[in-house]
Structures are given as structure tokens and as C-alpha cells.
C-alpha positions as CSV (number, residue, x, y, z in Angstrom):
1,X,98.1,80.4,125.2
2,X,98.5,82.7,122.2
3,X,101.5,84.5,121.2
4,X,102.0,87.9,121.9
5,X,101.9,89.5,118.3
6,X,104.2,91.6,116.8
7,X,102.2,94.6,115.9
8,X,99.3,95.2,117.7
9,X,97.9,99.1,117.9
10,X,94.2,100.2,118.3
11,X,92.8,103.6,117.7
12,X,95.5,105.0,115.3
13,X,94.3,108.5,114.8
14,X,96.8,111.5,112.8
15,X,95.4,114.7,112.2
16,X,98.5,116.9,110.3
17,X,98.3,120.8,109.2
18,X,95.1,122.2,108.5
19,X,93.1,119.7,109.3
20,X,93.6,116.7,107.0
21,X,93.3,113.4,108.7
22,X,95.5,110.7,107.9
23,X,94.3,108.3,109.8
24,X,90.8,107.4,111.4
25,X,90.6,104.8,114.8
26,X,92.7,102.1,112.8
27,X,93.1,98.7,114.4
28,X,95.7,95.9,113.3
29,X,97.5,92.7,114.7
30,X,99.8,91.3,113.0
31,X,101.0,87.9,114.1
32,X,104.3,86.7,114.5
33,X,106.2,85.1,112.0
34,X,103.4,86.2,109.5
35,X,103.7,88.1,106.4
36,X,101.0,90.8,106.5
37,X,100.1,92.7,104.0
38,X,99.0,96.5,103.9
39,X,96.8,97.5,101.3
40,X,94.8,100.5,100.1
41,X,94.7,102.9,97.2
42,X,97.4,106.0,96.8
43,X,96.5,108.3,100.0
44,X,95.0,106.0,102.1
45,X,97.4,106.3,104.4
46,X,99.4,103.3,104.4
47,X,102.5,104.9,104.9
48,X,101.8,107.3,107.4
49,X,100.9,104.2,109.3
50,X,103.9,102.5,108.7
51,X,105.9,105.9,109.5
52,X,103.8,105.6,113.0
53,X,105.4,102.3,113.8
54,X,108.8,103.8,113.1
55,X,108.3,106.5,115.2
56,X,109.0,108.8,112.6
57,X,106.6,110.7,112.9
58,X,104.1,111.4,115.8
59,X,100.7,109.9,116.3
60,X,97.7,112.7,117.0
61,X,96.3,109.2,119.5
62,X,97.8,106.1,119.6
63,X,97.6,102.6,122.0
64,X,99.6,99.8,121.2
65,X,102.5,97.6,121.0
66,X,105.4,97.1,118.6
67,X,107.4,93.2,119.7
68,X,105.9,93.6,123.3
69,X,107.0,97.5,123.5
70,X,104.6,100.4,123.8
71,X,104.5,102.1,120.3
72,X,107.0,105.1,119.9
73,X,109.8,103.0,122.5
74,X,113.3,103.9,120.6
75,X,115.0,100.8,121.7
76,X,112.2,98.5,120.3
77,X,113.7,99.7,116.8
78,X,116.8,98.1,116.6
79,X,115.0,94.7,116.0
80,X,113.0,96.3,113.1
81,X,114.2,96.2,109.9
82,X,112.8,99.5,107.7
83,X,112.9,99.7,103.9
84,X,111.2,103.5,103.0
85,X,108.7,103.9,100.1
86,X,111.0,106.9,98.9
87,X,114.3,106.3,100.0
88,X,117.3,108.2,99.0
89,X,121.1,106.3,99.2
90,X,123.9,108.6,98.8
91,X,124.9,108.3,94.9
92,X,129.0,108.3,95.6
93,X,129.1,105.5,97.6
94,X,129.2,101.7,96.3
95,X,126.6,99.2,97.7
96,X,129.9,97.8,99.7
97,X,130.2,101.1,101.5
98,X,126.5,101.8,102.0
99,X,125.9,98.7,103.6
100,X,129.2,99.3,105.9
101,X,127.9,102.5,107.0
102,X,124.3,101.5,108.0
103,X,126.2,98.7,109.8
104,X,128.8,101.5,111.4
105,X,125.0,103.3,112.3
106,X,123.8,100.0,114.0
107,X,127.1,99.8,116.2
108,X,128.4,96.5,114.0
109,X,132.1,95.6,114.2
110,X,133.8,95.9,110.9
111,X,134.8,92.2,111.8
112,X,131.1,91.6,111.6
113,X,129.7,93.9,108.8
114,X,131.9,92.2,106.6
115,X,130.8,88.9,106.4
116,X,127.1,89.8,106.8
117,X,127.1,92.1,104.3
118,X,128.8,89.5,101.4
119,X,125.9,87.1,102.7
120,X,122.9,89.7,102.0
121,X,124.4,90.9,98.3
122,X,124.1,87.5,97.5
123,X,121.0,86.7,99.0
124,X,119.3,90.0,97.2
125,X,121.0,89.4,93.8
126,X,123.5,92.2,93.9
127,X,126.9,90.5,94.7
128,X,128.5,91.1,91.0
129,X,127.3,94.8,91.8
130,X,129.3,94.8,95.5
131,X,131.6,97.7,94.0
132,X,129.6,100.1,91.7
133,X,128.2,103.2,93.0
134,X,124.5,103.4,94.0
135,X,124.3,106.7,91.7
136,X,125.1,104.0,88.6
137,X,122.1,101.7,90.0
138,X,118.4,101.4,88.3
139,X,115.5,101.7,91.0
140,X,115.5,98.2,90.9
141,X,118.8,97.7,91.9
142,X,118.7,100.2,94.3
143,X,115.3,98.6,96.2
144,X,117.6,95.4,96.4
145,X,120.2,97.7,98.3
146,X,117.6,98.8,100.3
147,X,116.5,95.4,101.0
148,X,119.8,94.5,102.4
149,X,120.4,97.6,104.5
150,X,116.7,96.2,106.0
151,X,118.4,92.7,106.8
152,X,121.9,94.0,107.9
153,X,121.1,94.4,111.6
154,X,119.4,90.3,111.7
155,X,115.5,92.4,112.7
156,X,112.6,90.6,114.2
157,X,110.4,92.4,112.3
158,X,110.6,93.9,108.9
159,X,108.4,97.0,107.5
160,X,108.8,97.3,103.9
161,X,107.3,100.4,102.1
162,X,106.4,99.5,98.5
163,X,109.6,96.5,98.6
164,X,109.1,95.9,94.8
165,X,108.3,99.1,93.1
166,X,110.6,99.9,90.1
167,X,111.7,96.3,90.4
168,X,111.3,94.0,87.1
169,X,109.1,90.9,86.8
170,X,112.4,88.5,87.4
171,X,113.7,90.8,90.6
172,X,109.9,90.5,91.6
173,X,110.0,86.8,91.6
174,X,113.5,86.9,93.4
175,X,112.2,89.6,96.2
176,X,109.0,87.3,96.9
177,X,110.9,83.8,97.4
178,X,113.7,86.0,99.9
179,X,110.7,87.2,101.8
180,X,109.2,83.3,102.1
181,X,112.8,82.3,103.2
182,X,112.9,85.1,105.6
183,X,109.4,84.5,107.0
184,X,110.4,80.3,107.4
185,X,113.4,82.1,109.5
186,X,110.8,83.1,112.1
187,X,110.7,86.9,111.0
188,X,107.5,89.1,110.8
189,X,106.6,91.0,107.9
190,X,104.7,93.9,107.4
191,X,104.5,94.3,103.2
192,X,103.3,98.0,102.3
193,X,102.0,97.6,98.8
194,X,99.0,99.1,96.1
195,X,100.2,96.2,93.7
196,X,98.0,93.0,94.6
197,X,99.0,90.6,92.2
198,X,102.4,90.9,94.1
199,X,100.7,90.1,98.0
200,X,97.9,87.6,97.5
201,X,100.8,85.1,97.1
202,X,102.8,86.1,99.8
203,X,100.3,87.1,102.7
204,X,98.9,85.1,105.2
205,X,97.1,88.4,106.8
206,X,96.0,91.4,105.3
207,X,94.9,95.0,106.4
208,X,93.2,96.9,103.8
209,X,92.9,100.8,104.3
210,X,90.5,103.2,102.8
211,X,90.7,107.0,103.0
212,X,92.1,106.6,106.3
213,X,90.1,104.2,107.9
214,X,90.3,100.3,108.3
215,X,88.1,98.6,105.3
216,X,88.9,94.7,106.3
217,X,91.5,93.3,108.4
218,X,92.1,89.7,108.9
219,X,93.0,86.5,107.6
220,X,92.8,85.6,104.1
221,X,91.1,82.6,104.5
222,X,88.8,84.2,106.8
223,X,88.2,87.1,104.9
224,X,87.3,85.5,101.2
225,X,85.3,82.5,102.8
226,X,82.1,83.8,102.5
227,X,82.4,84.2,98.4
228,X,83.5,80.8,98.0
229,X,81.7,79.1,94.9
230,X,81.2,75.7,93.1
231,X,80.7,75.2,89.5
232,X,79.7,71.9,87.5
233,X,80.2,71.7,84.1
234,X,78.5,69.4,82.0
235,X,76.6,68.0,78.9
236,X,72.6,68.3,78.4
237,X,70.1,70.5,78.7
238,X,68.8,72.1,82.1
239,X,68.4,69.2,84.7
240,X,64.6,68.8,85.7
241,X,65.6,68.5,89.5
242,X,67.0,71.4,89.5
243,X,64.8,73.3,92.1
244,X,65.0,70.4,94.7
245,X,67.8,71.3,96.0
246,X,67.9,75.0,97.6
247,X,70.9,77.2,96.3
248,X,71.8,74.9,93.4
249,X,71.7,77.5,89.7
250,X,72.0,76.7,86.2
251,X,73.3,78.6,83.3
252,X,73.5,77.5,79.7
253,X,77.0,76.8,78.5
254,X,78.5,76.3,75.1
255,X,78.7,72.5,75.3
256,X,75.6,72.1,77.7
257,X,75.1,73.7,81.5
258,X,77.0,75.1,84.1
259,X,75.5,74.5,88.0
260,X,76.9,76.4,90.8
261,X,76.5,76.8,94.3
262,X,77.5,79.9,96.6
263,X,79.4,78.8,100.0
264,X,80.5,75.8,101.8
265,X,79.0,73.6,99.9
266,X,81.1,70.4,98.8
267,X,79.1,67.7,100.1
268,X,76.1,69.1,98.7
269,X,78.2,69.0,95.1
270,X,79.1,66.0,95.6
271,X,75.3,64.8,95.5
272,X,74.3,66.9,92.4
273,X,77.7,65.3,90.5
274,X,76.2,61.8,91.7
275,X,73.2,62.6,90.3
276,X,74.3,64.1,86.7
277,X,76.4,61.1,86.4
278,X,73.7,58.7,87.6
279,X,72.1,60.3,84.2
280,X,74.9,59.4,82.1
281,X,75.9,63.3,81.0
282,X,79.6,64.2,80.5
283,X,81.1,65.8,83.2
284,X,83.7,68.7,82.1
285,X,84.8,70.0,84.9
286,X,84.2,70.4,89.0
287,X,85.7,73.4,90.3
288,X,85.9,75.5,93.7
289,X,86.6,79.6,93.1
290,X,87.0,81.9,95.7
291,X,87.2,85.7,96.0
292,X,90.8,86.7,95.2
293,X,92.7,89.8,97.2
294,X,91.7,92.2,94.0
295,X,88.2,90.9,94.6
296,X,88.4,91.7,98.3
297,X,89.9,94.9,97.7
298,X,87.4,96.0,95.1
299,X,84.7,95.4,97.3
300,X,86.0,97.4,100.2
301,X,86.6,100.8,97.7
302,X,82.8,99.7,96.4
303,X,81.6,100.0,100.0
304,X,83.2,103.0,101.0
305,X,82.2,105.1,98.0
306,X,78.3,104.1,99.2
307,X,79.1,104.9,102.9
308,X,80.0,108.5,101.5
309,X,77.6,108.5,99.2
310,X,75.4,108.0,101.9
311,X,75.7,110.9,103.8
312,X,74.9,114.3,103.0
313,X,77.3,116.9,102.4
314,X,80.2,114.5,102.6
315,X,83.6,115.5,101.7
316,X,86.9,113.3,100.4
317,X,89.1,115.5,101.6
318,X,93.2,115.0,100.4
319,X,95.2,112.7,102.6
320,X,98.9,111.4,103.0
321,X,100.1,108.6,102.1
């Protein structure tokens, strides 16, 4: 039997002021103890999304459920974890006394904020920081902050809005192992993020959004499988077999020819390498390629610029984020 998953919603539409939709029948599920990452440009509506699933805002149509719970269920939040995109932390106060007031917010015990909070400055880098104030902090610094305040209340599920933005490459590195450690914990991850390079490591599933509407959702694997290709490197000239086997293409390289196939298509590879050998060229290299998450990405902004294209009159008009 499957698992129930953490995030499942259908049909997200939001319409705000004057017309400008948001959001466009979106569909996600996002299983558990995944960490899925949202995608799309600036104003695709990412955040509005996320701000859904908080039950920050309201939904114009919504059906769906957040860890079994019908979307907009109060309760359901305090096993969410929430780290905004533009958060703002009261400057007088030290990351000590931040942390013990979202704690006092969540109902902790003082006897229990106090240990849990020396646990998650340490685990987000910002124990020899414990008594500055957050006003003294670089954006950085204040993300990791945020990052803890997310963790303080031991969620289920964690949204994170744009987790590493302002952050440098080091803290980067740091904030992607924490989120691996936290995902091996059990936890579900929703990553908010425009910045690919950071999410193709991390995410197991991916949504990606374009001007309000769901591009590609799915997993990785799933999603990149069909632009899978081999490529043979070796010494000679074009081989004369070359048409005999269907797919197979040859391009002239520096030190000889490169022959690549599209797809699933190792054992066939396997038989052309035979055969090159069999003919006594030197083999340079074998290698398998697949579409990367900028790749996937690209395609889906690509696709919807022809959509539009494609019908008259069409107008991009300006969305939230």
C-alpha cells in the first residue's frame, strides 16, 4: 500500500486584485520523507503557493491535503516548519532570544527551549553567534537563524522559501548537508528555489512552475529519462557499419569519431564498443549523459513561450511570486 504523502493538492487556482492570476489548476504530491523541489522563474508563483500551504493567504479554489489534513486546517501547522522568502527578525534581540520567543510562540517550556535551541545553533553554524543581535547579522547569518526558528518546534514537514539566498558558497554547502541529515531523519521537504545548481543535488522530486501553471512535476529520474545519451569516443575515421545499426551517429572528433546513441541504449553500446575494438581502434572514453535540472528547466520556459506564441492575442500578464 502506498504512503499517504505529505503534500498533495489539485486544482490550486488564486486570482488576487484586479484580476491577475497567481496560480492556474496546479497539481503536486510530494512524498514523504522526500526533498522536493519547487522551481520556476521570478513570478511564477512559487511562493504564493507555498503561502497557500501556510494558510497565509487564501486560495480563490483549492482540494487537497497537507500530512493527512485538508489544506487550510490550523492545527495541521504546528508540525510544519516555515522559513519565509522575505522574513524580517526583530534587530534588538540576539539569536538566543529569538529562538526563545518563537519557542514561547510554540508553547515550549523554557526547560525545553533551552536545550533545543543550543542543539540547532550548532547544528546551523551559529553557536559562536548565540549572543549578538540579529540587527549585527549578514543575510546569511540571518537565513541560518531562520533555519533554526524552522527546526525549533521538531516539524514533520519543512517549507523553505528561497533557504540559501544571501548565503555564501561555504554556508551553501553547510545548509545542503543539514537538509540531507534532516531528510535521513524522516522529515519532508518542500525547497522553494530559482537557483538550480543548489536543488539538482538535493531533490529527489521536483515541481517546476511557469507563469502560474504546472510545466513538469515528477521524479527526477522519471522526468530526464527520455534525454538520456551515450557517447563513444574513439580513434579512426567514420566506421563503414555505421548505418546497420538504427539510431547509432557519428561526428568527427579531434583525435578520430565520436558515436552516440539517444535513450536506453546500453546493451546496444555495448555491441558497437565490441565491434570498434574487434577493429583494433583506441577507445577514449564510454560515457552516459543525461538532461540535467537546468536542462529540464530550460525546456519547460522554451515550451511555454511556444504555447503563448501560439495563440493569438495572448497576453503575459504580471503575477506574484
Amino acid at each position: 500500500m502506498t504512503a499517504e504523502p505529505a503534500i498533495l493538492v489539485q486544482d490550486v487556482h488564486k486570482t488576487f486584485r484586479g484580476g491577475v492570476q497567481a496560480l492556474r489548476g496546479v497539481s503536486m504530491r510530494v512524498d514523504r520523507g522526500e526533498i522536493f523541489g519547487l522551481l520556476g522563474p521570478n513570478g511564477a508563483g512559487k511562493s504564493t503557493l507555498v503561502r497557500i500551504l501556510m494558510c497565509v493567504i487564501r486560495a480563490t479554489k483549492v482540494q487537497g491535503h497537507v500530512l493527512g489534513n485538508p489544506v487550510g486546517h490550523i492545527p495541521t501547522l504546528r508540525r510544519v516548519g516555515y522559513l519565509p522568502e522575505h522574513h524580517r527578525f526583530p534587530p534588538y534581540l540576539t539569536a538566543n532570544q529569538l529562538l526563545h520567543y518563537f519557542g514561547g510562540l510554540e508553547g515550549m517550556p523554557r526547560s525545553q527551549r533551552r536545550p533545543r535551541i543550543a542543539e540547532l545553533l550548532e547544528r546551523t553554524g551559529m553557536r559562536a553567534w548565540a549572543t549578538k543581535k540579529v540587527g549585527s547579522f549578514s543575510k546569511g547569518m540571518q537565513q541560518r537563524v531562520g533555519l533554526a526558528q524552522a527546526l525549533l518546534h521538531d516539524p514533520d514537514l519543512l517549507l523553505l522559501d528561497e533557504p540559501t539566498d544571501g548565503v555564501d558558497p561555504v554556508g551553501r554547502r553547510e545548509i545542503r548537508q543539514l537538509l540531507l541529515q534532516l531528510r535521513d531523519e524522516g522529515r519532508t521537504i518542500l525547497v522553494n528555489s530559482h537557483i538550480l545548481a543548489e536543488l539538482e543535488p538535493l531533490c529527489t522530486q521536483v515541481a517546476i512552475l511557469v507563469k502560474g501553471t504546472l510545466a513538469r512535476e515528477g521524479r527526477m529520474a522519471e522526468l530526464t529519462a527520455g534525454n538520456q545519451q551515450w557517447t563513444l569516443t574513439c580513434s579512426g575515421l567514420p566506421p563503414a557499419w555505421l548505418e546497420e545499426i538504427a539510431g547509432l551517429k557519428c561526428h568527427n572528433h579531434a583525435d578520430g569519431v565520436e558515436l552516440t546513441m539517444a535513450g536506453d541504449a546500453a546493451e546496444t553500446m555495448q555491441q558497437v564498443l565490441d565491434r570498434v575494438r574487434s577493429e583494433g581502434r583506441t577507445v577514449t572514453s564510454l560515457r552516459q549523459s543525461g538532461e540535467t535540472l537546468e536542462d529540464l528547466f530550460m525546456r519547460s520556459l522554451d515550451e511555454s513561450a511556444h504555447a503563448d506564441a501560439a495563440v493569438p492575442g495572448a497576453v503575459t500578464g504580471k503575477r506574484q511570486a
